[in-house]
Each structure stands twice: as structure tokens, then as C-alpha cells.
N, CA, C and O atoms as a GROMACS GRO file, in nm:
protein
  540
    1UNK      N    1   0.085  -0.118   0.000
    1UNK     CA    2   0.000   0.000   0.000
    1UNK      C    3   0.089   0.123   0.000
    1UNK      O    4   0.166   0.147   0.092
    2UNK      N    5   0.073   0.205  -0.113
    2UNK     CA    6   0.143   0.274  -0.079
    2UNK      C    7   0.040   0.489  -0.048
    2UNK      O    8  -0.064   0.514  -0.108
    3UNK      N    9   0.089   0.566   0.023
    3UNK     CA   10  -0.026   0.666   0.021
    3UNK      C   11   0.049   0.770   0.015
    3UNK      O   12   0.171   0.749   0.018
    4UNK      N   13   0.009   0.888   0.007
    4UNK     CA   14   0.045   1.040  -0.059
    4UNK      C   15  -0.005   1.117   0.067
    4UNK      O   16   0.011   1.077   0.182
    5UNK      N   17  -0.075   1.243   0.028
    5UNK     CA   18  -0.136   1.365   0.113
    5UNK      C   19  -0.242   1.297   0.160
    5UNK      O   20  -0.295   1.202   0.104
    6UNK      N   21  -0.276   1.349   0.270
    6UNK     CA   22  -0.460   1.270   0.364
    6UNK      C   23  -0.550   1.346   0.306
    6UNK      O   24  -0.665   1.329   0.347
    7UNK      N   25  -0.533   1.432   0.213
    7UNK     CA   26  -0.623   1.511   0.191
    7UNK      C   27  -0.646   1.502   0.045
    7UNK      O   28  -0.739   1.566  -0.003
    8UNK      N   29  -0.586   1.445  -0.014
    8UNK     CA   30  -0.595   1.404  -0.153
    8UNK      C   31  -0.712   1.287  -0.194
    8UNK      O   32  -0.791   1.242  -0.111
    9UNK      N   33  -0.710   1.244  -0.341
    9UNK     CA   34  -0.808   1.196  -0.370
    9UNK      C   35  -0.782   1.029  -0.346
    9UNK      O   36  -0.670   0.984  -0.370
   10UNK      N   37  -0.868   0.957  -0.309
   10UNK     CA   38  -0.798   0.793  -0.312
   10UNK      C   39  -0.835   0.667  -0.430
   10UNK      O   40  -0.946   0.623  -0.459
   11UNK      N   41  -0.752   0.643  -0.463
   11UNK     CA   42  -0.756   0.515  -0.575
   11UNK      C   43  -0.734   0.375  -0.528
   11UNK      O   44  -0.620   0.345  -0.490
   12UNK      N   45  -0.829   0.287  -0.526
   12UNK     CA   46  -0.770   0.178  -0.494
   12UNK      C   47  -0.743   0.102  -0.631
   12UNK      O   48  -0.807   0.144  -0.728
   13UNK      N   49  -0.636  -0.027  -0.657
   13UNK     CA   50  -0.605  -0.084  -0.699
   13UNK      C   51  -0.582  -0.275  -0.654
   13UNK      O   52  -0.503  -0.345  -0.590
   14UNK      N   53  -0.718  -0.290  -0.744
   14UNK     CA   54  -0.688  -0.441  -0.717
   14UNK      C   55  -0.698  -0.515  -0.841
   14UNK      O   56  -0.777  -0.508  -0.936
   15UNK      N   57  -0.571  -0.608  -0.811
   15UNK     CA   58  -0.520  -0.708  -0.885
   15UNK      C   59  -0.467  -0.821  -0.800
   15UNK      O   60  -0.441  -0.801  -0.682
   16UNK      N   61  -0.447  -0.955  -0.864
   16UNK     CA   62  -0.420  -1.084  -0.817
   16UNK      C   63  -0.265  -1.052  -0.840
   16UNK      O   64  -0.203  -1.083  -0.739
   17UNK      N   65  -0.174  -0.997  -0.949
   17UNK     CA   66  -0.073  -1.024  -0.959
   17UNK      C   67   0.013  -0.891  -0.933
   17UNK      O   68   0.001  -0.781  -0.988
   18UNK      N   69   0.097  -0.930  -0.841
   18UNK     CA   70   0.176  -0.796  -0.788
   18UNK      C   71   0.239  -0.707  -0.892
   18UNK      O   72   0.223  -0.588  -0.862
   19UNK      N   73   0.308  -0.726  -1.011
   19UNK     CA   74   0.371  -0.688  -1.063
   19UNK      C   75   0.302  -0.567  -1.112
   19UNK      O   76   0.342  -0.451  -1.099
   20UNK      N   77   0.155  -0.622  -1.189
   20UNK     CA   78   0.043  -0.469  -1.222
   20UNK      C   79   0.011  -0.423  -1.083
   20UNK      O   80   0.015  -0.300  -1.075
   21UNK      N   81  -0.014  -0.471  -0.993
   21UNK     CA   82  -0.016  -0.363  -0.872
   21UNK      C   83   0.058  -0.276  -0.852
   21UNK      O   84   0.005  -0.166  -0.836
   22UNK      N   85   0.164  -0.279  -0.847
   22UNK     CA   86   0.346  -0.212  -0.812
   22UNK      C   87   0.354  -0.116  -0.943
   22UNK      O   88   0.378   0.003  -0.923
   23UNK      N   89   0.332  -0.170  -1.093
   23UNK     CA   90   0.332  -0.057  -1.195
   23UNK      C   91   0.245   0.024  -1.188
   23UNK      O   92   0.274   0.143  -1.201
   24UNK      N   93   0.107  -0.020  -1.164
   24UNK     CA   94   0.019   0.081  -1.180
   24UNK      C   95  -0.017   0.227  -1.063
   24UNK      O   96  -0.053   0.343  -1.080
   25UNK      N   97   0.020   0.135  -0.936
   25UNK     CA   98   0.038   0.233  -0.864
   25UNK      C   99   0.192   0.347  -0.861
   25UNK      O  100   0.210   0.451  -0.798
   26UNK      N  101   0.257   0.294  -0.931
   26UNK     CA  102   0.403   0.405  -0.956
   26UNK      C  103   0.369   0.474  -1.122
   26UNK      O  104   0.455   0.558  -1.150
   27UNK      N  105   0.274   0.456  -1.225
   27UNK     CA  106   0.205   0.499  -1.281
   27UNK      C  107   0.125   0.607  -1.228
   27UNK      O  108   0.128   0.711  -1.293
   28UNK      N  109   0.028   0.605  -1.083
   28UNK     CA  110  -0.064   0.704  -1.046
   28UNK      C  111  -0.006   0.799  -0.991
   28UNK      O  112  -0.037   0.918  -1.006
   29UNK      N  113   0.146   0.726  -0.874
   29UNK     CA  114   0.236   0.827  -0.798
   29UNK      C  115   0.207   0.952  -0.785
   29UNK      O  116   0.163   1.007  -0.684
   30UNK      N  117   0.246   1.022  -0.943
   30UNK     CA  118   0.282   1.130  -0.986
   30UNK      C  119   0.138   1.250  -0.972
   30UNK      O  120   0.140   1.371  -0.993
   31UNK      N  121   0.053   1.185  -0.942
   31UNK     CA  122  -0.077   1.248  -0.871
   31UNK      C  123  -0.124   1.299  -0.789
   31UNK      O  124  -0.232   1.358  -0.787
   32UNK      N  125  -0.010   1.274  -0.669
   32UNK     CA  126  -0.054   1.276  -0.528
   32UNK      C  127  -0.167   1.247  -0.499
   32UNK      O  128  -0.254   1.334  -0.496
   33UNK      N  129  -0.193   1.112  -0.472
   33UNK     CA  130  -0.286   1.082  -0.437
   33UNK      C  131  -0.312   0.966  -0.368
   33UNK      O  132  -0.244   0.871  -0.407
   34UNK      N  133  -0.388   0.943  -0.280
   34UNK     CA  134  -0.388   0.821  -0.175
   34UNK      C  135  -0.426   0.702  -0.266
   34UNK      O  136  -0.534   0.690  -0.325
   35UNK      N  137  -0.321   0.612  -0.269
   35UNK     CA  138  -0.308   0.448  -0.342
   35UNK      C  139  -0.342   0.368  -0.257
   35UNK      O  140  -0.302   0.399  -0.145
   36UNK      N  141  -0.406   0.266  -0.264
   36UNK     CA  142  -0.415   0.159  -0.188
   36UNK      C  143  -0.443   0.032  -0.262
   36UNK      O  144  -0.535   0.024  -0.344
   37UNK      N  145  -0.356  -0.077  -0.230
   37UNK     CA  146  -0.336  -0.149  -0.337
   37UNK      C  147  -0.399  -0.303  -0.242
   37UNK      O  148  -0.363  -0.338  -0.129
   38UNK      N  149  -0.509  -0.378  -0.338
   38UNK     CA  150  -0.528  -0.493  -0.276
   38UNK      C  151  -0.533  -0.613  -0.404
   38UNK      O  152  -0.570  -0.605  -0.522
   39UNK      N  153  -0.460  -0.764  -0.295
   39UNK     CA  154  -0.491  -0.845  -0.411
   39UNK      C  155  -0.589  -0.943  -0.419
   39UNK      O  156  -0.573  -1.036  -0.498
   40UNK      N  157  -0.704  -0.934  -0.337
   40UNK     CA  158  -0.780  -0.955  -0.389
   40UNK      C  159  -0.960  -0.899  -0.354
   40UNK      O  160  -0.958  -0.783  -0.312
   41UNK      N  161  -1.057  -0.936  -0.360
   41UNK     CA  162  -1.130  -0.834  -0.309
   41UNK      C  163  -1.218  -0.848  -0.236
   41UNK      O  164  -1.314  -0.770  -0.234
   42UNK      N  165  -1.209  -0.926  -0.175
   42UNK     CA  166  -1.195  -0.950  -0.022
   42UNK      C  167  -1.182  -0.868   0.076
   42UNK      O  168  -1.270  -0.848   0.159
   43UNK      N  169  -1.038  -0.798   0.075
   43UNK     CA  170  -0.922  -0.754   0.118
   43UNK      C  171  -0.985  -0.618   0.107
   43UNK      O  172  -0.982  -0.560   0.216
   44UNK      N  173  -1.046  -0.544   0.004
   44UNK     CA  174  -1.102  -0.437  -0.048
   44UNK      C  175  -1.206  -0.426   0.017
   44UNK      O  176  -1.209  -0.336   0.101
   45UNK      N  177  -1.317  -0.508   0.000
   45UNK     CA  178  -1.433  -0.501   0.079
   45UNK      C  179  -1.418  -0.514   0.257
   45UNK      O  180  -1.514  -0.470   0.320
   46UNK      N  181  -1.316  -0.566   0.330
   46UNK     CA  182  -1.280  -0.537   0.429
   46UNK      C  183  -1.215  -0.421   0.476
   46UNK      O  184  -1.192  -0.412   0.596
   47UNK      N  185  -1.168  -0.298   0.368
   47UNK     CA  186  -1.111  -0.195   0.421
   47UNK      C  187  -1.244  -0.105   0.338
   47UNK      O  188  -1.199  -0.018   0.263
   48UNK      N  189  -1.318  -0.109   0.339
   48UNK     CA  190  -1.472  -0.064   0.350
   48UNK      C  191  -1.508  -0.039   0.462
   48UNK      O  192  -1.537   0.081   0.463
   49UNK      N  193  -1.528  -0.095   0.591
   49UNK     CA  194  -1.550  -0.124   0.733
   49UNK      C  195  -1.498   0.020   0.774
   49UNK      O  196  -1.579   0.105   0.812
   50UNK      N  197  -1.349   0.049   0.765
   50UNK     CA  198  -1.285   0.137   0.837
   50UNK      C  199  -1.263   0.277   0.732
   50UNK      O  200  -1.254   0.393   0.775
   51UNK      N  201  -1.256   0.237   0.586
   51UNK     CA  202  -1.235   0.390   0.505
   51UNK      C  203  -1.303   0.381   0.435
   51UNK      O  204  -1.333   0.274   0.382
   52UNK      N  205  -1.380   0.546   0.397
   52UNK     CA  206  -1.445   0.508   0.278
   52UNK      C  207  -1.411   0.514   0.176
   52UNK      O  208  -1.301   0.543   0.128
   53UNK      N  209  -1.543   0.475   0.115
   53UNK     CA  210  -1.518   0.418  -0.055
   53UNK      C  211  -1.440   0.530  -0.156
   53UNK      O  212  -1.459   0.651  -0.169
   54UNK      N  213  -1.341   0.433  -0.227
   54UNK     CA  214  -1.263   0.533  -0.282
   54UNK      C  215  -1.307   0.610  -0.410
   54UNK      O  216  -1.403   0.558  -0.467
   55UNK      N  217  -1.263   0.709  -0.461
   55UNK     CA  218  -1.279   0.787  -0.553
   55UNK      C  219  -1.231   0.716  -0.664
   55UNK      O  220  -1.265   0.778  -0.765
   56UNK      N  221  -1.186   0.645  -0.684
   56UNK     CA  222  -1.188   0.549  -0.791
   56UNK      C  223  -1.151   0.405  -0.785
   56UNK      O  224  -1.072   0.379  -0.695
   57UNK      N  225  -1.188   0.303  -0.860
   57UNK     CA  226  -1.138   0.189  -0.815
   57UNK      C  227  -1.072   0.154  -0.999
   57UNK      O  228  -1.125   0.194  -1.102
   58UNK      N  229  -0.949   0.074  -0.987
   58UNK     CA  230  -0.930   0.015  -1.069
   58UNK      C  231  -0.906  -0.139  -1.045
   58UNK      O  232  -0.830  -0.177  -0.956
   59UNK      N  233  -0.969  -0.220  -1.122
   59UNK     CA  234  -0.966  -0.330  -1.054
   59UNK      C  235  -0.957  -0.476  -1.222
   59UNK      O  236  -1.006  -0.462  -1.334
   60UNK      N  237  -0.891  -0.575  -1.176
   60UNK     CA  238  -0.930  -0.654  -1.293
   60UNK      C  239  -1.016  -0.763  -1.328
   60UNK      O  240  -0.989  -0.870  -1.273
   61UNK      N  241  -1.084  -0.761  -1.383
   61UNK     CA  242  -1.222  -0.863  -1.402
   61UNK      C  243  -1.207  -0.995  -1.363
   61UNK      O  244  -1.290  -1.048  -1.290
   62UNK      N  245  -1.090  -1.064  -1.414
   62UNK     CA  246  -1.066  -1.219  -1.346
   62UNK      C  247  -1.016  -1.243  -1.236
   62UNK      O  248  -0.913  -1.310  -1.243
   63UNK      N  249  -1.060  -1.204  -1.099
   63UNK     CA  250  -0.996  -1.264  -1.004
   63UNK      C  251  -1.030  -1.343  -0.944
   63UNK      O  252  -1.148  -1.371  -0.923
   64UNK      N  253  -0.896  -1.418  -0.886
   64UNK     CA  254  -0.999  -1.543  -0.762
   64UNK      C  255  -1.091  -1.515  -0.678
   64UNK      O  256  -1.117  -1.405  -0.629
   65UNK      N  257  -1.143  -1.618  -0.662
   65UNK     CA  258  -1.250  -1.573  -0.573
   65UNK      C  259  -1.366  -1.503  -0.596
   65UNK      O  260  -1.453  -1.578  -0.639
   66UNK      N  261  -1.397  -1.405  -0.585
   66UNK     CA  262  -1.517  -1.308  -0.624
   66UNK      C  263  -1.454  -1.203  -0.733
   66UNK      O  264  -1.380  -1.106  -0.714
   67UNK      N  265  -1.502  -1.248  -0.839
   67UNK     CA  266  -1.436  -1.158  -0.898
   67UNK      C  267  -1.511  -1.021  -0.931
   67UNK      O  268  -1.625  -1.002  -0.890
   68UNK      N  269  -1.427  -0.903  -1.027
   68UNK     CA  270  -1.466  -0.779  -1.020
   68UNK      C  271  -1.579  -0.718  -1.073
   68UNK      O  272  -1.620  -0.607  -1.039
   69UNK      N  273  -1.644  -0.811  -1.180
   69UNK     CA  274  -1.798  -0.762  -1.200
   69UNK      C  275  -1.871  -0.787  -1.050
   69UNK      O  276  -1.939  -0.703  -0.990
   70UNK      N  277  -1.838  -0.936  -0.999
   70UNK     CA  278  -1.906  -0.975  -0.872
   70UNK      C  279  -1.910  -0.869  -0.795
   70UNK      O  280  -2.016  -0.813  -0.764
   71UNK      N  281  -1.740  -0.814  -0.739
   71UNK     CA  282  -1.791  -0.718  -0.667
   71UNK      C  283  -1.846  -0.550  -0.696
   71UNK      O  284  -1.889  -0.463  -0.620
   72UNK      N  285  -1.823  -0.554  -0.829
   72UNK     CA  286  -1.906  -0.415  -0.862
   72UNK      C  287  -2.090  -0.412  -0.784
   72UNK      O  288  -2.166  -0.343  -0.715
   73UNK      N  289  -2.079  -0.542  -0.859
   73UNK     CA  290  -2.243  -0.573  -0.784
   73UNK      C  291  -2.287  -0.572  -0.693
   73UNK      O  292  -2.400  -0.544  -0.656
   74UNK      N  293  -2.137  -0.629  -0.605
   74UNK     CA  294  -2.170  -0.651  -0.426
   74UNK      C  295  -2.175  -0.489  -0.408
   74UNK      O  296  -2.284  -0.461  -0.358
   75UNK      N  297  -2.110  -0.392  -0.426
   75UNK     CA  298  -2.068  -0.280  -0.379
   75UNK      C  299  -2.212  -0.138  -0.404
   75UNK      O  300  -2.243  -0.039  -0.337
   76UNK      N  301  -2.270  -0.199  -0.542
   76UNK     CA  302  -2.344  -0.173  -0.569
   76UNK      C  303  -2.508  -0.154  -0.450
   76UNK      O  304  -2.584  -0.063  -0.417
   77UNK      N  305  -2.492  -0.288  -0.427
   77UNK     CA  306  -2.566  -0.352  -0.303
   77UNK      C  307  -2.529  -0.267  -0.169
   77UNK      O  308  -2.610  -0.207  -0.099
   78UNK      N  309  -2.430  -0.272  -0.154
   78UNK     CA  310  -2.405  -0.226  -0.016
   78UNK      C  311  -2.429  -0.013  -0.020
   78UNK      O  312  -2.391   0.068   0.065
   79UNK      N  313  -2.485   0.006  -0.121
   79UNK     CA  314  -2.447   0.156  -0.148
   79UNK      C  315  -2.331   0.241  -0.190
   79UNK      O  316  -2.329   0.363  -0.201
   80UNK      N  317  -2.236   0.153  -0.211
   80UNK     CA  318  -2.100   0.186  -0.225
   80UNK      C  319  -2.154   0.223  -0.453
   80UNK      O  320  -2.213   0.145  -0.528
   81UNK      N  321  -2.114   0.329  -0.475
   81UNK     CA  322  -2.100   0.377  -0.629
   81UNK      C  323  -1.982   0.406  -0.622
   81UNK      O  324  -1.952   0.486  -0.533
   82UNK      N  325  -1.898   0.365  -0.689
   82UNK     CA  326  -1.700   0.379  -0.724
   82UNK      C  327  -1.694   0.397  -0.862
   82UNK      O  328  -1.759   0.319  -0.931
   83UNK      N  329  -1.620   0.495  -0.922
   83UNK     CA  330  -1.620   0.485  -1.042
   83UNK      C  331  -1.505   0.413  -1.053
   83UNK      O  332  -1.397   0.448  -1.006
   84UNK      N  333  -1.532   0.292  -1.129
   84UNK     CA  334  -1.452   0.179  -1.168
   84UNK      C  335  -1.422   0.184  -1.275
   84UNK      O  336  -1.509   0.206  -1.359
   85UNK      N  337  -1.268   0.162  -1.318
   85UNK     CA  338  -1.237   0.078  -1.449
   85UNK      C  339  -1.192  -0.043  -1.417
   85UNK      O  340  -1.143  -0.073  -1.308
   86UNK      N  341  -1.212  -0.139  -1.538
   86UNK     CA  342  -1.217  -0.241  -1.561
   86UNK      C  343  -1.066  -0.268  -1.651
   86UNK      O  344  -1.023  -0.202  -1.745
   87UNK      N  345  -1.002  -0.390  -1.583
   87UNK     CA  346  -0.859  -0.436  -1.691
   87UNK      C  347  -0.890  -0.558  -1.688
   87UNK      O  348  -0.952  -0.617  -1.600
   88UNK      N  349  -0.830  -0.614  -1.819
   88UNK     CA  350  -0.866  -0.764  -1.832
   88UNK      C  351  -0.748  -0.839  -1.936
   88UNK      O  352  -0.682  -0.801  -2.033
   89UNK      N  353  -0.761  -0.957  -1.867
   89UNK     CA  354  -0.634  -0.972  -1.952
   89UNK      C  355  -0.689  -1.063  -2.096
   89UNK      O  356  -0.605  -1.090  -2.182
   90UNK      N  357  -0.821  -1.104  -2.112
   90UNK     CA  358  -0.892  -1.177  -2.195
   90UNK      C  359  -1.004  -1.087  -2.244
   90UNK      O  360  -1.106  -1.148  -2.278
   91UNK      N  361  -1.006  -0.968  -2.254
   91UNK     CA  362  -1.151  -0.883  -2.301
   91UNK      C  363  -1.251  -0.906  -2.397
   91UNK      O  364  -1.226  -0.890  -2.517
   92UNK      N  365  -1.353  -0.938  -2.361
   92UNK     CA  366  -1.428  -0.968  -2.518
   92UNK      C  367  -1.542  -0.885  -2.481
   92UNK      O  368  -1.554  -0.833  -2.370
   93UNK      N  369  -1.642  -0.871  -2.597
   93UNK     CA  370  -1.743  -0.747  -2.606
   93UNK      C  371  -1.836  -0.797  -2.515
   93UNK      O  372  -1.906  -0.704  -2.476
   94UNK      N  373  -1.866  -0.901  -2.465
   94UNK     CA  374  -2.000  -0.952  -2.391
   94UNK      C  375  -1.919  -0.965  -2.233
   94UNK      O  376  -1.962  -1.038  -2.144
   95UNK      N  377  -1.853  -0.918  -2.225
   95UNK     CA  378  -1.806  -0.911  -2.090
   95UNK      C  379  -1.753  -0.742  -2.063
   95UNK      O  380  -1.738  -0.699  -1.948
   96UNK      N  381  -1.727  -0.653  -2.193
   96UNK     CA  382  -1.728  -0.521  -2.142
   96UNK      C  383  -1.870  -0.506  -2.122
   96UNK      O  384  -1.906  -0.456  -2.016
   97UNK      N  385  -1.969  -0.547  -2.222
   97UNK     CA  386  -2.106  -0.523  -2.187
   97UNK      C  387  -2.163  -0.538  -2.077
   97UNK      O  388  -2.259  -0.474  -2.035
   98UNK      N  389  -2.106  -0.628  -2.023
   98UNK     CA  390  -2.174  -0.654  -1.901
   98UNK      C  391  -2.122  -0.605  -1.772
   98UNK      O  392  -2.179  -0.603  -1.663
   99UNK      N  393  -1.973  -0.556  -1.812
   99UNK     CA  394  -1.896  -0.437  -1.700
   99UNK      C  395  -1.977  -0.318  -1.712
   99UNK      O  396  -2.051  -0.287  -1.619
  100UNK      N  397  -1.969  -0.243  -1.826
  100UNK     CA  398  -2.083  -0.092  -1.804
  100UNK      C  399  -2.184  -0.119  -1.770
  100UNK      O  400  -2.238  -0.026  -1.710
  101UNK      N  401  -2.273  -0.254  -1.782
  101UNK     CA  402  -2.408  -0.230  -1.716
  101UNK      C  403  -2.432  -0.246  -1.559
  101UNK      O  404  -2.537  -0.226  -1.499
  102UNK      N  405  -2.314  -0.285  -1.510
  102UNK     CA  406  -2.322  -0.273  -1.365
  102UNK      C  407  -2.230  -0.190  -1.330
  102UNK      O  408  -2.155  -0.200  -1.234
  103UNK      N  409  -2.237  -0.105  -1.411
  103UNK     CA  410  -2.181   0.044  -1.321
  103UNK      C  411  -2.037   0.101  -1.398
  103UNK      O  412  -1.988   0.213  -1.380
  104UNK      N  413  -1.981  -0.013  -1.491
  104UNK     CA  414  -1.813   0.087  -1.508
  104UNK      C  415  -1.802   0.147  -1.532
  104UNK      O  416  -1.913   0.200  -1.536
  105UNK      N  417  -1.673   0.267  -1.595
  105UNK     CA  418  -1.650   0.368  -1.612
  105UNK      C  419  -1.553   0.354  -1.731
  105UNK      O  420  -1.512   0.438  -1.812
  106UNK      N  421  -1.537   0.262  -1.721
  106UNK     CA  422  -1.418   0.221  -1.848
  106UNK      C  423  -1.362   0.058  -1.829
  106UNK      O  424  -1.323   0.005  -1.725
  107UNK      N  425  -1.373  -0.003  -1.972
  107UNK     CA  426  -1.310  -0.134  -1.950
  107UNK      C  427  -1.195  -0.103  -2.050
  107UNK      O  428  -1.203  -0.022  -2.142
  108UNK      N  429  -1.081  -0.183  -2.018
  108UNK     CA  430  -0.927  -0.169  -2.030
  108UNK      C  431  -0.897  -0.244  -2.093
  108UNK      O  432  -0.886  -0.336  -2.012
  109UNK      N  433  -0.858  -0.306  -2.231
  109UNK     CA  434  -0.785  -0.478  -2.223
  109UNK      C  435  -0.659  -0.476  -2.179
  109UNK      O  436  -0.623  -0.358  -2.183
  110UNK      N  437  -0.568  -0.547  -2.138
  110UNK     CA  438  -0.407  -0.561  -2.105
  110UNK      C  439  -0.328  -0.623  -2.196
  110UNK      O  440  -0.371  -0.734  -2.226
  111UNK      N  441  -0.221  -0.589  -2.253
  111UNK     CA  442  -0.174  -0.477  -2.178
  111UNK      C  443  -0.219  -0.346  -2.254
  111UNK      O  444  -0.237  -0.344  -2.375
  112UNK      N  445  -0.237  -0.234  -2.168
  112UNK     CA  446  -0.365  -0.094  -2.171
  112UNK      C  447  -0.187   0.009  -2.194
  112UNK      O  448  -0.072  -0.004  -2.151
  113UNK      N  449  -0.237   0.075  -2.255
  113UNK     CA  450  -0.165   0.232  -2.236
  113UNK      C  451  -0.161   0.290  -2.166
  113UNK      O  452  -0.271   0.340  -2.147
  114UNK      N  453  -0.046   0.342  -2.059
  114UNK     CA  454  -0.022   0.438  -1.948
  114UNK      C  455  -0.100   0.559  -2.002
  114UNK      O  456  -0.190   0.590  -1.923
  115UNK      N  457  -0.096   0.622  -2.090
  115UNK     CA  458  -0.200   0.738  -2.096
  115UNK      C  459  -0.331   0.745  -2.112
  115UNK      O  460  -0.405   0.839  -2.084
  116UNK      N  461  -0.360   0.632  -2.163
  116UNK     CA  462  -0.509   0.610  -2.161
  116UNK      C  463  -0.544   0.628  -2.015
  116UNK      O  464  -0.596   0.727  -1.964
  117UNK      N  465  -0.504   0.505  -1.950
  117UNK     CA  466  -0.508   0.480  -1.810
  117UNK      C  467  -0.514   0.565  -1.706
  117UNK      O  468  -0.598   0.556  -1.616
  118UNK      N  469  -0.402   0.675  -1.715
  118UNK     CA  470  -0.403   0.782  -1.679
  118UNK      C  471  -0.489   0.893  -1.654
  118UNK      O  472  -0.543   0.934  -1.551
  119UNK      N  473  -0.490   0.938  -1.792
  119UNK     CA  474  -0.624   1.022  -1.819
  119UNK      C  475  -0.789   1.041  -1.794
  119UNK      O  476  -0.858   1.142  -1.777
  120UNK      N  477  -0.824   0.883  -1.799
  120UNK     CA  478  -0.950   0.832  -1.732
  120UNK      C  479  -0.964   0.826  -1.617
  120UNK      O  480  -1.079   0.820  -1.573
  121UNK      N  481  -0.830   0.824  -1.511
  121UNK     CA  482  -0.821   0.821  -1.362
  121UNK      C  483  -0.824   0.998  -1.316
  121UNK      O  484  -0.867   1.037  -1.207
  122UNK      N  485  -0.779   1.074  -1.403
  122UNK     CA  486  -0.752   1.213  -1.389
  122UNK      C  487  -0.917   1.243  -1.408
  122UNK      O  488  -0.993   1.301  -1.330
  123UNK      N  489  -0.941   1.190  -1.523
  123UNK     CA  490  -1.131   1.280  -1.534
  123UNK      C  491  -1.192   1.238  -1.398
  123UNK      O  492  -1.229   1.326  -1.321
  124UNK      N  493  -1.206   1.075  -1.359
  124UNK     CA  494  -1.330   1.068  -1.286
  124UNK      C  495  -1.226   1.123  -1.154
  124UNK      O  496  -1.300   1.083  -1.064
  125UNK      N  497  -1.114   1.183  -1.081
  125UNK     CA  498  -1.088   1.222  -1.004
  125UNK      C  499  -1.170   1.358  -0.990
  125UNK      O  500  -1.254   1.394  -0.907
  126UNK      N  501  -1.110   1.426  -1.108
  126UNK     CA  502  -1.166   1.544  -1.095
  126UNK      C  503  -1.364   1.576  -1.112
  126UNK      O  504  -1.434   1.659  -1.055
  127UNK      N  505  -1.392   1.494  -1.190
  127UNK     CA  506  -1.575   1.510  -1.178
  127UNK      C  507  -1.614   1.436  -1.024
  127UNK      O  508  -1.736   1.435  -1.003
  128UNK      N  509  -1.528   1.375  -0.912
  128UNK     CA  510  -1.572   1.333  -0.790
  128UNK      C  511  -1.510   1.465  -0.735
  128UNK      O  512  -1.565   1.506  -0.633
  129UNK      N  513  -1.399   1.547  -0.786
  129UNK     CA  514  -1.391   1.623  -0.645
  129UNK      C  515  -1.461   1.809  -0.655
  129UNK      O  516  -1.462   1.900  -0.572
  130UNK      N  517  -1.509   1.800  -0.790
  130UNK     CA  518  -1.581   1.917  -0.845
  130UNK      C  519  -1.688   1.937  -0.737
  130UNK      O  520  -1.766   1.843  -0.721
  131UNK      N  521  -1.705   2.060  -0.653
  131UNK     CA  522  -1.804   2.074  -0.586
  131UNK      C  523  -1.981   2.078  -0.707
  131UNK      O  524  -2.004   2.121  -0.820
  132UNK      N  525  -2.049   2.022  -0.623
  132UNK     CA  526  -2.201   2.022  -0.659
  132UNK      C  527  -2.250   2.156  -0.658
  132UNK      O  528  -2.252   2.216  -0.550
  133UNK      N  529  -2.301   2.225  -0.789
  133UNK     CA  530  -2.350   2.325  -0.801
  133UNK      C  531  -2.530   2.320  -0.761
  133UNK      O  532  -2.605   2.416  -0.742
  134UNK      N  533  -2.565   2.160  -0.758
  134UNK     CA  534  -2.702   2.193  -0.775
  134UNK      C  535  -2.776   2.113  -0.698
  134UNK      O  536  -2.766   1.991  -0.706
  135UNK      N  537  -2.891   2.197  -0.583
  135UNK     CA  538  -2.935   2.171  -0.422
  135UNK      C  539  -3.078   2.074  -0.481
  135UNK      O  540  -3.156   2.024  -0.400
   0.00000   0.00000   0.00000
């Protein structure tokens, strides 16, 4: 896990395999912004309990266990809305389809472009931390 300013925006990152954990979060670094990296999501949904839900999640569709459509859904359920992207290391159209309809924000295939990646983490940062103009 690695974290920045307390006052900054937070990204979590979950993946099964350390190596995209470790890049992607030295990818966001340069953001200042609170990283928190889990491998699996589990692990995620247990640091729910104590922080809240982050300002963005990036997470990858095949993981053990419950995987990341699963828990879009679980999170969904619990009231938790994260703007999520989706990485995958097998992408096909009936499985992005079925990532945006439970909520994503972007599905990824791997290996994805650091600027793509980037840039999509920069928008939904900034449309979560834009104050609400309207009561």
C-alpha cells in the first residue's frame, strides 16, 4: 500500500498479480494521491468497514475468488458507487457489456496504455472532487 497527502483523492487498486499492482500504482504516484493497493477483493471489501469508498477503483475482471464484476455488484448492493475501471487480460465485447451495465466507467484490455489509463483516472478524479453546483 502505498499513500500520498490525507487530503488528496484515493484510488484503490486491485489485482491478483503484484507486478500490475506495483506498476500501476508508480504509474498514479505522480498524482498525489492516496493508493491503496489490494490483491484480492476480499481484502477491499474489508477496508470498507474502516475507510471510505474510494474515488476510484481500478480493478481486474478475473480474479480469484469473487471476482470484479461480482464485486461491482456486491458494492453496488451495499451503497458503495466507485467509479470503476475495468482491466482484463482476456476482453471480449460480452463481458465489457456486461462491465458498463453494472456500473463501469471504463473497461481496459491488457496490456492498456499508461495514458489512456491515466487520463481516465484524472477525469473521474476530478468530476468526484468538483463541488455540486445543484441543491
Amino acid at each position: 500500500m502505498a499513500t500520498n497527502s490525507t487530503d488528496s483523492a484515493v484510488v484503490c487498486i486491485l489485482d491478483d498479480d503484484d507486478s500490475v499492482r506495483e506498476s500501476l500504482a508508480a504509474l498514479l504516484e505522480p498524482l498525489s494521491i492516496r493508493i491503496f493497493t489490494y490483491s484480492n477483493a476480499q481484502d477491499f471489501l474489508d477496508s470498507l468497514e474502516t475507510e471510505a469508498a474510494p474515488d476510484c477503483l481500478i480493478t481486474e475482471v478475473d480474479l480469484p475468488g469473487l471476482g470484479g464484476l461480482q464485486l461491482l455488484e456486491q458494492l453496488s448492493k451495499l451503497g458503495h458507487h466507485v467509479p470503476t475501471i475495468f482491466l482484463s487480460r482476456d476482453g471480449n465485447v460480452r463481458t465489457a457489456v456486461h462491465a458498463m451495465r453494472v456500473g463501469a466507467v471504463d473497461f481496459i484490455e491488457k496490456p492498456f496504455i499508461n495514458g489512456t489509463l491515466l487520463q481516465n483516472v484524472k477525469k473521474i478524479i476530478s468530476a468526484r472532487r468538483e463541488p455540486s453546483t445543484s441543491k
